[in-house]
N, C-alpha and C positions, 0 to 999 in steps of 0.2 A: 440477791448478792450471793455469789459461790461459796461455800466455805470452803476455811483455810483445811487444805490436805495437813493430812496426819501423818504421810511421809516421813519418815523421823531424818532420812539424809537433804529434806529440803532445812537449807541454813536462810533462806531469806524468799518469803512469800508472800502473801494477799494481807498480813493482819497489821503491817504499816506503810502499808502502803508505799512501799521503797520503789526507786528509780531500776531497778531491774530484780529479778526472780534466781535466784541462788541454787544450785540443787550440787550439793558434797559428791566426789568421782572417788576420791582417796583421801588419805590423814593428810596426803601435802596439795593436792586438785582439787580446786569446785569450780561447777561451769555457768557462765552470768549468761541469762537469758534475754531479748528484749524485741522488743519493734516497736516502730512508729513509721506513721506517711501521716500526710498531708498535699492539700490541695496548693497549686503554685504562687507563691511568695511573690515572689518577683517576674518580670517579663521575658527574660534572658532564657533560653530553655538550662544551658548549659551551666548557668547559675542558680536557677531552682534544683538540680540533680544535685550540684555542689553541697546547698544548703540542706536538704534533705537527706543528703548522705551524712553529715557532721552532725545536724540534731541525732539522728539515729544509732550514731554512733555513741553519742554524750554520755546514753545511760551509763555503759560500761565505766566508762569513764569517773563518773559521779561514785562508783561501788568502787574504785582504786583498781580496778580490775584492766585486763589486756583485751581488745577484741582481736579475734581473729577470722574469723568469716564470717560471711554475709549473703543473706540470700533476698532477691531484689522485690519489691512489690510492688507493681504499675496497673492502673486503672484508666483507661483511654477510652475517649467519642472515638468509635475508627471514623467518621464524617467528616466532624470538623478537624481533627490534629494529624500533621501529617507523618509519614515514616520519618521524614528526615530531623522531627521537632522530638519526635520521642525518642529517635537514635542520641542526639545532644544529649538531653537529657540523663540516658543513662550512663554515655558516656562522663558525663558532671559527675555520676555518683561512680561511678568506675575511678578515676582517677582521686577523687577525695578519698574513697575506701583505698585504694592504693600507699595515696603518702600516709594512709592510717597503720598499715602494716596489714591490711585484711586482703585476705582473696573470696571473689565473692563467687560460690559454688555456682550460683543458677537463681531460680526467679520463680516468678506466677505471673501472668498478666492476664485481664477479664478486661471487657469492654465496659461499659459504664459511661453515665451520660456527663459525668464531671472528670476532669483529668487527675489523676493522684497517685503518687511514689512517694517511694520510702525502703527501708530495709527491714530485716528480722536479721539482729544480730548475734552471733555467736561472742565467750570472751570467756579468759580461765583466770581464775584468782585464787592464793593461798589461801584456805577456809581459817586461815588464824590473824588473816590482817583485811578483812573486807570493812569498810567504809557505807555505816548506814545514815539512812537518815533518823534515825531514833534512837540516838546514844549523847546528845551534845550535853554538856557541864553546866552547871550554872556558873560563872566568872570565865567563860569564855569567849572570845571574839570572836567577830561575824565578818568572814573576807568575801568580796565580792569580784571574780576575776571577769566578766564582761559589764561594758556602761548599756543602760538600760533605754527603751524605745522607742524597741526595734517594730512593734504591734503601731503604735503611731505613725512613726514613717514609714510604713508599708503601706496602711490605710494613706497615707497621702499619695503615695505613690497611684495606689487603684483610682482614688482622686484626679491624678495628671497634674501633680501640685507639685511634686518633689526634683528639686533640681537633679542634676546628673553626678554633680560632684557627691551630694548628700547620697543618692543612689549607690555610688559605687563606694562609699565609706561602710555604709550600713550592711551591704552587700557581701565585704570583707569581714565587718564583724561575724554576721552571720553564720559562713562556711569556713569559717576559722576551730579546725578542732580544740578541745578540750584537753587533748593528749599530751601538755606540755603542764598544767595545771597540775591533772592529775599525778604525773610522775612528780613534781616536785615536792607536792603534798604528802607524797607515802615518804618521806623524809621530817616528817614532821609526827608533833603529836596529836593528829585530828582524830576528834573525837565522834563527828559529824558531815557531813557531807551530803550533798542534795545536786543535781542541775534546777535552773530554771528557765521553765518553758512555760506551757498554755494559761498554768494557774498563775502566772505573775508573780515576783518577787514575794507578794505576801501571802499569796496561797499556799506556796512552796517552802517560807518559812514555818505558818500553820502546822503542816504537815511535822515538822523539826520539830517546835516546841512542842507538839501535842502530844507526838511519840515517843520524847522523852521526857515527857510531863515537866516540862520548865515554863519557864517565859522567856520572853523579847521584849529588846529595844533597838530600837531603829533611828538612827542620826540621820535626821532627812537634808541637811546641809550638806552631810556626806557621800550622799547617792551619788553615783558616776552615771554623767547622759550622755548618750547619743547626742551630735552637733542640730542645735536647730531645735529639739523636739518639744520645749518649749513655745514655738512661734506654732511649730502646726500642732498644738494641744489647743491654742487659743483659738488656732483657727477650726476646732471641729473636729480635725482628724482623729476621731477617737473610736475605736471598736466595741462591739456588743459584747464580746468576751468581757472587756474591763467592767465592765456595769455587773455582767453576770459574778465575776468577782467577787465584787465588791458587797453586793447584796448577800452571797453563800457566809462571806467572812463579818457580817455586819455587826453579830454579837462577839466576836473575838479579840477585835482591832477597838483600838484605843486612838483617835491621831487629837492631838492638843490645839490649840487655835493656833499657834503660833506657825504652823506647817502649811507653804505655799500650795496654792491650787493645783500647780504643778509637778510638784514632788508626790501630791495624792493623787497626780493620772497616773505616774508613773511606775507608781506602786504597785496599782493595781491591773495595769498592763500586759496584757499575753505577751510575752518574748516567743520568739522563734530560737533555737539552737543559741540559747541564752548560757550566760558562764557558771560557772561553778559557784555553789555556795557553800562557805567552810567555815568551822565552828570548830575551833582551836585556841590553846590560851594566848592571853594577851603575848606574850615577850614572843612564841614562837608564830604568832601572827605577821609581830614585824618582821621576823627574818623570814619567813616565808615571801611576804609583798617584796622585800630587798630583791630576792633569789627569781622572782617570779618576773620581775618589773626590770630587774637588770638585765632578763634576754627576751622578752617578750614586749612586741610595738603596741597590744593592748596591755592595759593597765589596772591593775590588779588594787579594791580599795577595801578598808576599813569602814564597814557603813554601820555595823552596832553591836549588841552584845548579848551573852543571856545571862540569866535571871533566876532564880527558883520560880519556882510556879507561885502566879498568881491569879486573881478573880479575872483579867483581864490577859489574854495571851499574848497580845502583843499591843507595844506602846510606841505610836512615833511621836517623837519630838524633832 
């Protein structure tokens, strides 16, 4: 494991494991660092760029922060994948980085025997108002602005199981930026702030309470799903990531008997380009889901709270 630099202008690094890397430019500048790729999601070329371009961009997002460039990273078979599937493709992450507000300078691409894009994100934020993930309160609420999956229905999808309408719902979810969340939440008093992606809703809360040495709980009635993701959890669709989860977080998590089978796939679930998690007090929680839910066609929920620290990190009920 690298150790944390001693840079004294690095404001956000290696030692909690935060959703992007901070480094101070002036008293009013600091510039948010990040990347991510991944291999294709979905079958659509032009919809895996989409989605790969919005997870990528998330992190920024998750720090309160603005992106502003982009630079592209593609991994291609030249055998099997043709020019005109990889052209889509970055056109998918061309136009998503577009309505983001980023221009994206240039790229790397290496041949490789799997296919995989993604971005290295640029993003400036006031070093006096950045949004980590290891600061949340204890008496604070837990918002959750995308419904959860997405790791499911894809595996059905790889399946040949997943209907088209359920395809194109999840799809939208998916390449749906975070950049409407974020802005609304710097109008708030969040205390915390995360995305969630590969670790699942509760790896990613983990990372929250651990770093701010508190606890969780988690309203598993409250969870917001994906349409369907119950039928295909029953049916099998479920990924190796969730298991791996599940096992890392084994001694941390708490869940009660009273917690359906399904609520516990869903938890521990890899999301793709999954929505913001905020840790903010109760009253300005509600006004936030108002503000959030009043112009946005996803739906922003209340799924739990935190806690002072205890023996156990996190509790679902």
């Amino acid at each position: 494991m690298p150790k944390e630099t001693e840079n004294p202008a690095v404001l956000v690094g290696l030692d909690t494991r935060d959703d992007a890397g901070i480094i101070k430019v002036s008293d009013s500048l600091a510039m948010i660092q990040t990347v991510d790729f991944f291999t294709p999601i979905v079958d659509d070329p032009y919809a895996y760029g989409q989605i790969a371009a919005a997870n990528s961009l998330s992190d920024i997002y998750a720090m309160g922060g603005t992106p502003r460039t982009a630079l592209n990273i593609l991994g291609f078979p030249e055998k099997t994948i043709s020019k005109r599937i990889i052209a889509r493709i970055i056109e998918g992450g061309y136009d998503k980085a577009t309505e983001a507000g980023v221009t994206i300078l240039g790229g790397h691409s290496v041949k490789d025997p799997e296919l995989k894009f993604g971005m290295s994100v640029t993003g400036f934020i006031d070093p006096d108002d950045i949004r980590r993930n290891s600061t949340a309160q204890a008496g604070d609420a837990l918002v959750l602005t995308k419904p959860l999956g997405t790791g499911i229905l894809t595996t059905a999808l790889k399946n040949e199981a997943l209907p088209d309408d359920i395809l194109a719902h999840v799809t939208m979810i998916m390449s749906t930026l975070n950049r409407q969340a974020s802005e609304i939440m710097q109008q708030f008093t969040v205390n915390a702030c995360t995305d969630v992606t590969g670790f699942g809703l509760l790896g990613h809360l983990y990372e929250v309470a651990n770093g701010s040495k508190v606890s969780a709980r988690i309203f598993s009635d409250y969870l917001p799903l994906l349409p369907d993701v119950g039928f295909f959890a029953r049916e099998g669709h479920l990924t190796g990531g969730a298991k791996e989860n599940e096992r890392y977080l084994a001694n941390h998590v708490h869940i009660t008997d009273n917690v359906s089978e399904i609520a516990r796939q869903v938890l521990f679930d890899p999301q793709t380009s999954g929505g913001l998690l905020i840790s903010l007090p109760l009253d300005e929680a509600k006004s936030f889901m108002a503000k959030f839910n009043k112009n946005s066609q996803i739906k922003a929920a209340l799924i739990g709270e935190i806690k002072p620290a205890a023996e156990t990190t996190i509790e679902i009920v």
